[in-house]
C-alpha positions as CSV (number, residue, x, y, z in Angstrom):
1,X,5.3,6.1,30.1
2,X,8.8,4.7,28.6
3,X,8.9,5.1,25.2
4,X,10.2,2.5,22.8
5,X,11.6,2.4,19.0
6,X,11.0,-1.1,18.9
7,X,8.2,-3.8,19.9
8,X,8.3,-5.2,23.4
9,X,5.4,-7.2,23.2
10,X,4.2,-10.0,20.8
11,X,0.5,-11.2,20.9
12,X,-0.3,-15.0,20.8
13,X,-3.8,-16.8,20.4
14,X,-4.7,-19.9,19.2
15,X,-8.5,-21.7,18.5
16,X,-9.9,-24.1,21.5
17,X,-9.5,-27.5,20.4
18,X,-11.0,-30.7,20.5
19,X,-8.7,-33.3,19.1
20,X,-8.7,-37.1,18.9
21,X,-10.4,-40.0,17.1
22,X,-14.3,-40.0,17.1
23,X,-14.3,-36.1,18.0
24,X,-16.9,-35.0,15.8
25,X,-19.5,-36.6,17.2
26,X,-19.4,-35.0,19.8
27,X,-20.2,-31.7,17.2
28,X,-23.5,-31.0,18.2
29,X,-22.8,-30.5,22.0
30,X,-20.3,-28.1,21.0
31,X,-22.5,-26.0,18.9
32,X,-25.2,-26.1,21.5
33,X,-22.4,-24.8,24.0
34,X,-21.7,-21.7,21.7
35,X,-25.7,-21.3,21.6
36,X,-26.2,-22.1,17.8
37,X,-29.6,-22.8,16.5
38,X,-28.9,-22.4,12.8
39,X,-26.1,-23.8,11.0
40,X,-24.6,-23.0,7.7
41,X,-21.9,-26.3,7.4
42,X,-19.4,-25.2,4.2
43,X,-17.7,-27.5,2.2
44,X,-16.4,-28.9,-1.0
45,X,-18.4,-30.9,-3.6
46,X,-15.0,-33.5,-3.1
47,X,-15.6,-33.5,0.8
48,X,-18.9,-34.0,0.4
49,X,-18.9,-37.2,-1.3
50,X,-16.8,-38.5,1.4
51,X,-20.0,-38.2,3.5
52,X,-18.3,-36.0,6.7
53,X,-20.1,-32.9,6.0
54,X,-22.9,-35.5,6.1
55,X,-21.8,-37.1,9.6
56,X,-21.2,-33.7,10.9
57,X,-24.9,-32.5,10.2
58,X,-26.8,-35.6,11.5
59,X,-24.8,-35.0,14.3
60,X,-26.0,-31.7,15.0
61,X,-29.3,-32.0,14.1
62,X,-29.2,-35.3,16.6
63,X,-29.2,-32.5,18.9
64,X,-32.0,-30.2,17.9
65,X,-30.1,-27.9,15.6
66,X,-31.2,-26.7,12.5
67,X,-28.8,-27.5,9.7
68,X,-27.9,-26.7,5.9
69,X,-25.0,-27.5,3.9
70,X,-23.4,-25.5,1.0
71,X,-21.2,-27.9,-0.8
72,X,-19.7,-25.6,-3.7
73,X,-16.6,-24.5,-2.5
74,X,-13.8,-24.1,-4.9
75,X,-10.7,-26.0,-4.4
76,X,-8.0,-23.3,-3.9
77,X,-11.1,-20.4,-3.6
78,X,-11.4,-17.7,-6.0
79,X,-12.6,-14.1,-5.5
80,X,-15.6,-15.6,-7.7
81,X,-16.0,-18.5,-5.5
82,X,-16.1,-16.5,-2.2
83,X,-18.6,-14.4,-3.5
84,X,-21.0,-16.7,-4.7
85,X,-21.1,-19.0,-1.2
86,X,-22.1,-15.4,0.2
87,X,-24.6,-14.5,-1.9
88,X,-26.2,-18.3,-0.9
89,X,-25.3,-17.8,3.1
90,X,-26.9,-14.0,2.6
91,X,-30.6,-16.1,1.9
92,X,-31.0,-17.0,5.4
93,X,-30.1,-15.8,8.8
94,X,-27.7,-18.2,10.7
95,X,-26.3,-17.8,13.9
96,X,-23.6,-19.8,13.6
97,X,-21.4,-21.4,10.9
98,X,-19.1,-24.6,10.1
99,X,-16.4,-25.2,8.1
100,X,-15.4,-29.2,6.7
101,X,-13.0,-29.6,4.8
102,X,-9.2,-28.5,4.0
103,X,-8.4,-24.6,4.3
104,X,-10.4,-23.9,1.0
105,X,-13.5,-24.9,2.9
106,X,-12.0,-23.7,6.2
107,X,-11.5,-19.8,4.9
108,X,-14.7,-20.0,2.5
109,X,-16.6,-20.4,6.0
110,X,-14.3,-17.6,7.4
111,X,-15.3,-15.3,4.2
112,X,-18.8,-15.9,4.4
113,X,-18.8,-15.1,8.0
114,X,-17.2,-11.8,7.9
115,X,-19.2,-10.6,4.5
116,X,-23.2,-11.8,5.8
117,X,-22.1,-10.6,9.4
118,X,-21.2,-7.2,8.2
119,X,-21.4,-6.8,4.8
120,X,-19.1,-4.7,2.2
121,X,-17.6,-4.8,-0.5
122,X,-14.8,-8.1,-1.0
123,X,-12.3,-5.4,-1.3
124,X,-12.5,-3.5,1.8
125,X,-11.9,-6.2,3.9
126,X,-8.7,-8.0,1.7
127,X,-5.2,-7.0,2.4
128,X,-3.6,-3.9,1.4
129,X,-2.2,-3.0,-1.6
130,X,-4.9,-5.4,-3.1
131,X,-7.4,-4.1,-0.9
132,X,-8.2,-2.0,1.9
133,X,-7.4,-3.8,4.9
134,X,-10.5,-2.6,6.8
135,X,-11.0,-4.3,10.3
136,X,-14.0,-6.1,10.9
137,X,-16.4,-3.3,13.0
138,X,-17.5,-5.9,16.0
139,X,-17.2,-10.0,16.5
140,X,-18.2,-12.5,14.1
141,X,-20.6,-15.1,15.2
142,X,-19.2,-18.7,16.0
143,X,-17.5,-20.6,13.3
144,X,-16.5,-24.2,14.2
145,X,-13.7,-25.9,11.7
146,X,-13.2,-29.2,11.2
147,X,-10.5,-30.0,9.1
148,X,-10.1,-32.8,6.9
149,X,-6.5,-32.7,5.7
150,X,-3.4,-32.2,7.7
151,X,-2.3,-29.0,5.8
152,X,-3.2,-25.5,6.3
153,X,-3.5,-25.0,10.2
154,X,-6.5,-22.8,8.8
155,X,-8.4,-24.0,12.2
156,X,-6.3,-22.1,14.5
157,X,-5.4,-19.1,12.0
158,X,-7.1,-15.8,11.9
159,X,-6.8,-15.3,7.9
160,X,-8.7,-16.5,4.5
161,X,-7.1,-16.9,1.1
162,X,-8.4,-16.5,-2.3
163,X,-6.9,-16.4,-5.6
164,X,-8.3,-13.3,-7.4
165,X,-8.7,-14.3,-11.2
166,X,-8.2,-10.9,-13.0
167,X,-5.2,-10.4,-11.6
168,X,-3.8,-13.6,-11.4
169,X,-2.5,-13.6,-7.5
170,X,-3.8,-14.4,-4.3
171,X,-4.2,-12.3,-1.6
172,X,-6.8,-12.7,1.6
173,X,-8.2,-11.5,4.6
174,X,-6.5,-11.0,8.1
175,X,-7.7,-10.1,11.1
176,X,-8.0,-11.9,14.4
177,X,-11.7,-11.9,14.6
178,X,-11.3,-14.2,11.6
179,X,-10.3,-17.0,14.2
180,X,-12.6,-19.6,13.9
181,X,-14.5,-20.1,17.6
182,X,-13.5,-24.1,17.7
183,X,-11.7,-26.8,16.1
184,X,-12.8,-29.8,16.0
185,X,-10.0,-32.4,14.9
186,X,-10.6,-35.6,14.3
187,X,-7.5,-37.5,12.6
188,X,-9.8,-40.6,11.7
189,X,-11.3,-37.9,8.9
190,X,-8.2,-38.2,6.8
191,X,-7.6,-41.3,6.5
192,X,-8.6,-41.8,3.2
193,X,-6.2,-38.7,2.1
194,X,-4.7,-39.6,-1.0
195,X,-1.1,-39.6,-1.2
196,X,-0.5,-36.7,-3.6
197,X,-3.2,-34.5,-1.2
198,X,-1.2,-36.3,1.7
199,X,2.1,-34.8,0.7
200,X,1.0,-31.3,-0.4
201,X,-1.3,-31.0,2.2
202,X,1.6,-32.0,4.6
203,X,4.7,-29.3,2.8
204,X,2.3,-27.0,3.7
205,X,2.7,-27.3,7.3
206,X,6.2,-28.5,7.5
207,X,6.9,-24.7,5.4
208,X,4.2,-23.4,7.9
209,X,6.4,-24.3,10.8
210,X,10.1,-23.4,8.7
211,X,9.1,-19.8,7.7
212,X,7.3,-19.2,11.1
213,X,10.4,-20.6,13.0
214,X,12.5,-18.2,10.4
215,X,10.6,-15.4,10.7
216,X,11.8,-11.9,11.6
217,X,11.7,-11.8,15.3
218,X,9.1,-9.4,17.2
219,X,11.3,-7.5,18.7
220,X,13.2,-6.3,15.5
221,X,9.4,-4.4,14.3
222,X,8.6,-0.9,15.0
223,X,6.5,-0.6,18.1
224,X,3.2,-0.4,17.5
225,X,0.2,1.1,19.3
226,X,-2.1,-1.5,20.7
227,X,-4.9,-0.6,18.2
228,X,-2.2,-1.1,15.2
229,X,-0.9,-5.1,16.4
230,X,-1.6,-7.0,13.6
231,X,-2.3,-10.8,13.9
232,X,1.3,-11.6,12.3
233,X,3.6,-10.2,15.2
234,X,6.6,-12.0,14.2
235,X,9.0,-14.9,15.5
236,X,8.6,-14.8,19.3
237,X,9.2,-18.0,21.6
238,X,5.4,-19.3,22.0
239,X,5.3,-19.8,18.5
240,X,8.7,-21.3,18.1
241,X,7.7,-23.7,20.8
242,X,5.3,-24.8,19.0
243,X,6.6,-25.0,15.7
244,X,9.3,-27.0,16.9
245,X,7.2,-29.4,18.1
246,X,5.5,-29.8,14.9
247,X,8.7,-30.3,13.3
248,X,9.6,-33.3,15.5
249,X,6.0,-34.7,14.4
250,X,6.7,-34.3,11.0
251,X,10.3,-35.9,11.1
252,X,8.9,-38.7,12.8
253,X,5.4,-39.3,10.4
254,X,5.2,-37.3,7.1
255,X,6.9,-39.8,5.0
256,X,4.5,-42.7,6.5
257,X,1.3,-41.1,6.8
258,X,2.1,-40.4,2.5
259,X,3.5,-44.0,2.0
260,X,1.3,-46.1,4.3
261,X,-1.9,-43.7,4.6
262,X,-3.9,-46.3,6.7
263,X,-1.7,-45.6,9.3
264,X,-3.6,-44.3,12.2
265,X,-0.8,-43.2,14.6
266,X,1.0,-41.4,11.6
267,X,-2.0,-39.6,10.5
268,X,-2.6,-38.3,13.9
269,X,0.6,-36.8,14.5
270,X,0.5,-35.1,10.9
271,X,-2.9,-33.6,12.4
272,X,-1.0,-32.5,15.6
273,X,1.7,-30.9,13.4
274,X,-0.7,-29.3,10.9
275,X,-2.4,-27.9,14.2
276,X,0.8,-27.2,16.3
277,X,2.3,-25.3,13.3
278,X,-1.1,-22.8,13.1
279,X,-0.6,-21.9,16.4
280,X,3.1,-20.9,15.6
281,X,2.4,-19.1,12.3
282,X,-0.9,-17.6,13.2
283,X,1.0,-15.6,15.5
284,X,4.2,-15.3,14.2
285,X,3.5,-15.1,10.3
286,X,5.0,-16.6,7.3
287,X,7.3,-15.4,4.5
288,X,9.0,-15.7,1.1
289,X,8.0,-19.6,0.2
290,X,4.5,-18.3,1.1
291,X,4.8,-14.8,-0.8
292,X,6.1,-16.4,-3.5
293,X,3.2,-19.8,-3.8
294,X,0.3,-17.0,-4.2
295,X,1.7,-15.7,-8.3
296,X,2.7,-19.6,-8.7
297,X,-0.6,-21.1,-7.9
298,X,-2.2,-18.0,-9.3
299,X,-0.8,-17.6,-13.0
300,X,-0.8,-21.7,-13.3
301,X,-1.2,-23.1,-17.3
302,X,-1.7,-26.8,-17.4
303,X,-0.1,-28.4,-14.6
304,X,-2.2,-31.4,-12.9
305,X,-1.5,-32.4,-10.0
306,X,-1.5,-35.8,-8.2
307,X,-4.6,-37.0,-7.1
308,X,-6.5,-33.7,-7.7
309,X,-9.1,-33.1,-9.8
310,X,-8.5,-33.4,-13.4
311,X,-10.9,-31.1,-15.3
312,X,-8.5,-27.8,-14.7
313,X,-5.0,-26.6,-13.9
314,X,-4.0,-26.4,-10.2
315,X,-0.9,-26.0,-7.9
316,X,-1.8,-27.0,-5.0
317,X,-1.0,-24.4,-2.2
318,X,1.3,-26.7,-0.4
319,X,3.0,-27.7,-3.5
320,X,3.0,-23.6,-4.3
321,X,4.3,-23.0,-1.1
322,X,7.3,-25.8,-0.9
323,X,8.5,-25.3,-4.8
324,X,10.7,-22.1,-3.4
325,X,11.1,-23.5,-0.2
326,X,15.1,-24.5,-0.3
327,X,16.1,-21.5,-2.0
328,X,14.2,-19.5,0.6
329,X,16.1,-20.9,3.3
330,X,19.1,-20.7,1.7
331,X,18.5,-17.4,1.5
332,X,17.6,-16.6,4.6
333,X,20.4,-18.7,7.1
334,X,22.4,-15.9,7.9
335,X,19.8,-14.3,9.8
336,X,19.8,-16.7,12.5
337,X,21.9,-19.8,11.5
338,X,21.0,-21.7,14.6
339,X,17.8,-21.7,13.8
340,X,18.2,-23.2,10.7
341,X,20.5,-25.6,11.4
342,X,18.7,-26.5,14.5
343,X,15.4,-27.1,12.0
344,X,17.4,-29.4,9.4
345,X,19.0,-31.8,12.2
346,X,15.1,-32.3,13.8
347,X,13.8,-33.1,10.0
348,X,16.6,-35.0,8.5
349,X,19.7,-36.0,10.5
350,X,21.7,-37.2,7.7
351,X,21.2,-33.6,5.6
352,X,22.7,-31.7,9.2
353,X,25.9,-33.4,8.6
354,X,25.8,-31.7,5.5
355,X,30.0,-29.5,5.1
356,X,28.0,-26.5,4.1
357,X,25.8,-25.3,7.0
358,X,23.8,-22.9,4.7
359,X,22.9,-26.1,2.7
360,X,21.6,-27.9,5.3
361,X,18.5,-27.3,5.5
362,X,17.8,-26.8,1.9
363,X,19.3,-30.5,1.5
364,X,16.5,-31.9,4.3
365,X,14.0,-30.6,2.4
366,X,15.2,-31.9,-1.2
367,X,15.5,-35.0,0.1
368,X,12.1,-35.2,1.9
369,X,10.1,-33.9,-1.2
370,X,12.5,-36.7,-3.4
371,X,11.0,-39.5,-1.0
372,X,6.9,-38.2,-1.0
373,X,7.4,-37.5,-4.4
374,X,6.2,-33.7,-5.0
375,X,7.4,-31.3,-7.5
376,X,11.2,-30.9,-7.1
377,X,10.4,-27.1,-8.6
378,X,8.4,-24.4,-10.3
379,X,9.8,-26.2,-13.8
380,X,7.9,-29.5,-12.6
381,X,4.5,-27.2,-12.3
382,X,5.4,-25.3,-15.8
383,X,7.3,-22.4,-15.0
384,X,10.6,-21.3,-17.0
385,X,13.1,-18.7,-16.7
386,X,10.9,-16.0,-18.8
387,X,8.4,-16.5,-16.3
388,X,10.4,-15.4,-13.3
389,X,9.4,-11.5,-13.9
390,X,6.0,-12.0,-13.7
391,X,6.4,-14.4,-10.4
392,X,8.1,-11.9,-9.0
393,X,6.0,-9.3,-9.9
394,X,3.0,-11.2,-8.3
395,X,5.2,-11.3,-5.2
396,X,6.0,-8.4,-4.7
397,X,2.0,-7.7,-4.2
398,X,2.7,-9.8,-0.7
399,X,4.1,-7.1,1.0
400,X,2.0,-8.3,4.2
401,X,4.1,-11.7,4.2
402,X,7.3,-10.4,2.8
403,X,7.5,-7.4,5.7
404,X,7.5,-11.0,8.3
405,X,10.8,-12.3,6.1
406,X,14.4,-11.9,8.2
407,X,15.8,-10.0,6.0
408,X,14.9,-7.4,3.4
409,X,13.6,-9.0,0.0
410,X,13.4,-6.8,-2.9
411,X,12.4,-8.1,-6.7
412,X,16.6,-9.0,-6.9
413,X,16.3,-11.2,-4.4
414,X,13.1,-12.7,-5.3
415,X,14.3,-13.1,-8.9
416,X,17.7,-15.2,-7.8
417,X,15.3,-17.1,-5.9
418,X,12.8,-18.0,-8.3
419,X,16.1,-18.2,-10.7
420,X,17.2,-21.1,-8.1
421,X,13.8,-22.9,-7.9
422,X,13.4,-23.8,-11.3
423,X,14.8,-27.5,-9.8
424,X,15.5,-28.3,-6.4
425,X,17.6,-31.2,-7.3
C-alpha cells in the first residue's frame, strides 16, 4: 500500500432534501417512509406560537403517527437547556424525532437524539478540549429538520452547538451520525422572519459559505486512517461548488429578502443558500469568524438585539459569527487570493474594484452589513479593547475550528483581529 504524509481523500455527505413551497405537508409521508410511529417534534416557545410545529404535527398524525411536541428550547441552547429537553425526551420511548425551528431547535433535536439513544454524560460526547469527543457507539434513530430561518445550514450538518454557562463559551458536538436523516425545507415558513432575525440569520450563511470557501484545503492535513476522518475534512471542490453557488444566491437576494421580507422568490433563494452553504461547510468546516463568535456570543453583558427577545442579553450566532468576519479575511487572503477575490466580485462588484486586493473582500462585507443594518462590530454588541484577552482566550478553546483556518492562528493573531473588529467601518 503507498504510503502518504498527506490526505488524498476528502469525504462529502449531505442530508436528502425536500425543498419547495408547501413541502411540509407532505411531513407525514416522510416519516412513515423512515418507519416512525412515535414522534418527539422540538422546538422553540417563539416557533411555536407561529403555529408550524403545530402544522407539522397535524400533519403527521393526519397519517396515523403518534405525536408530542417539546416547545422549550432555548434560543442560542445552553448546556442547561440541552439537558433539560433530554431529561423530558428520556420519559417516553420514540422512534423517531423532529426538529422546527432555526439551528437552536435544529441541534436541540440533534442532542436529544444522541443522549436518549445512547446515554452518557453531556461531556463525553462534546468536543475536545471541552470534552471528550467520544463517537457515538451505533446510528441514531431518524431525525427529520425543518428549518424555519435561512441561517445555520444546521439541516444538512452533522454537529450541535451549545453555549456552556460556567465557562462562558460554546462548544458542541460533531460527528456524522449527528446528520439529521431528512430536511424538509419549505421557504413559505419564513416568511414572516423579521428583518433583524432575517439578516443575522442570513450572515450566518453568507460566513458559512466565506470560511468554508477559505478553508484550509484537504490535501494540506495529515493523512488520516479511515477510522480517524473527521466530519470537517477541509476545503475540497464539492464543497466549494457548492458554496459558490450560495454566494451567487446571496448576492442576488440577501439584501431583499431583509428589506422586502414578503418577497417569496428572495426568501427562497436565501433558503437555497442557507442549504447550499451546509452542504459546503458540513464537509469542509469553518474557521476564525466561527472560532471567534462562540466567546462573543458566550461572555455577552447587555446587548439586545433586533427583533429578538427582550427579557435577556443575546448575540445572535450570525451576528457573533459576522462581527470578525472582515478582519478574518483580511487575515487570511494570502493563502489563496483568488479565492478571495473571486468571493468579493460574486457578492459585491463595486467592492472587487477595490486598489487593494486584500481589502476587497473585507469592503463587500462592510458594505453589505451597512445596507441590512447589523452590528458593524464587537463595540456595537459591547465589547472594548480590555475585553480582547478574554475573547481570545475563549477562542483559543476552538481548536476543532481554528485547526480548519488557512493559516496558523495563535492568540497574536486572534488578538490583532479582535483588535481590528472593534468597528468594521
Amino acid at each position: 500500500m503507498t504510503e502518504y504524509l498527506h490526505e488524498t481523500v476528502f469525504t462529502w455527505g449531505a442530508t436528502p432534501l425536500k425543498f419547495g413551497a408547501g413541502a411540509v405537508d407532505e411531513i407525514g409521508w416522510d416519516l412513515g417512509q423512515l418507519g416512525a410511529e412515535r414522534v418527539l417534534i422540538v422546538t422553540d416557545p417563539g416557533v411555536a406560537a407561529s403555529g408550524v410545529p403545530q402544522r407539522v404535527a397535524d400533519a403527521a398524525k393526519a397519517a396515523g403517527l403518534t405525536v408530542e411536541v417539546y416547545d422549550q428550547v432555548h434560543i442560542e441552547p445552553t448546556d442547561e437547556s440541552i439537558r433539560a429537553a433530554v431529561e423530558f425526551a428520556a420519559q417516553s420511548t420514540w422512534d423517531a424525532f423532529i426538529g422546527v425551528g432555526g439551528g437552536s431547535s435544529i441541534d436541540t433535536a440533534k442532542a436529544v437524539n444522541l443522549m436518549t439513544t445512547y446515554p452518557a454524560d453531556l461531556f463525553d460526547y462534546v468536543n475536545k478540549p471541552l470534552g471528550e469527543a467520544k463517537a457515538p457507539p451505533g446510528p441514531l434513530k431518524p431525525l427529520v429538520a425543518v428549518p424555519t430561518t435561512a441561517g445555520t445550514g444546521s439541516e444538512t450538518t452533522p454537529v450541535c452547538i451549545m453555549d456552556f454557562l460556567e465557562l462562558k463559551v460554546k462548544s458542541g458536538i460533531s460527528h456524522p451520525r449527528l446528520r439529521p436523516s431528512m430536511a424538509v425545507i419549505d421557504p413559505l415558513l419564513t416568511l414572516s422572519m423579521p428583518p433583524g432575525v432575517t439578516a443575522a440569520s442570513g450572515m450566518d450563511v453568507l460566513c458559512h459559505a466565506l470560511e468554508s470557501y477559505t478553508a484550509k484545503p484537504f490535501h494540506s492535513f495529515p493523512r488520516h486512517s479511515p477510522e480517524t476522518r473527521v466530519a470537517y475534512c477541509g476545503a475540497n471542490p464539492i464543497s466549494d461548488a457548492w458554496t459558490e453557488q450560495a454566494l451567487v444566491l446571496l448576492a442576488r437576494s440577501f439584501r431583499k429578502a431583509v428589506l422586502s421580507g414578503g418577497d417569496l422568490e428572495a426568501r427562497t433563494d436565501m433558503m437555497l443558500a442557507a442549504t447550499f452553504a451546509g452542504m459546503g461547510f458540513g464537509n469542509a468546516g469553518v474557521h476564525i469568524p466561527h472560532a471567534c463568535a462562540y466567546p462573543i456570543a458566550g461572555r455577552v453583558r447587555d446587548y439586545r438585539p433586533r427583533d429578538y427577545p427582550r427579557e435577556e442579553a443575546l448575540v445572535p450566532h450570525g451576528e457573533s459569527v459576522s462581527l470578525t468576519a472582515p478582519a478574518a479575511f483580511r487575515f487570511t487572503f494570502p493563502t489563496d487570493p483568488a479565492k478571495h477575490m473571486r468571493a468579493a466580485e460574486i457578492l459585491d462588484p463595486v467592492a472587487a474594484r477595490h486598489d487593494d486586493p486584500a481589502e476587497r473582500l473585507p469592503a463587500a462585507l462592510s458594505a453589505l452589513m451597512r445596507d441590512i443594518g447589523t452590528p458593524s462590530g464587537i463595540g456595537a454588541v459591547g465589547y472594548t479593547e480590555d475585553d480582547i484577552p478574554d475573547l481570545v482566550d475563549g477562542t483559543l478553546k476552538q481548536q476543532r475550528l481554528l485547526a480548519i483556518a488557512p493559516r496558523p492562528v495563535h492568540g497574536e493573531e486572534l488578538e490583532a483581529i479582535f483588535a481590528g473588529s472593534i468597528e468594521n467601518w
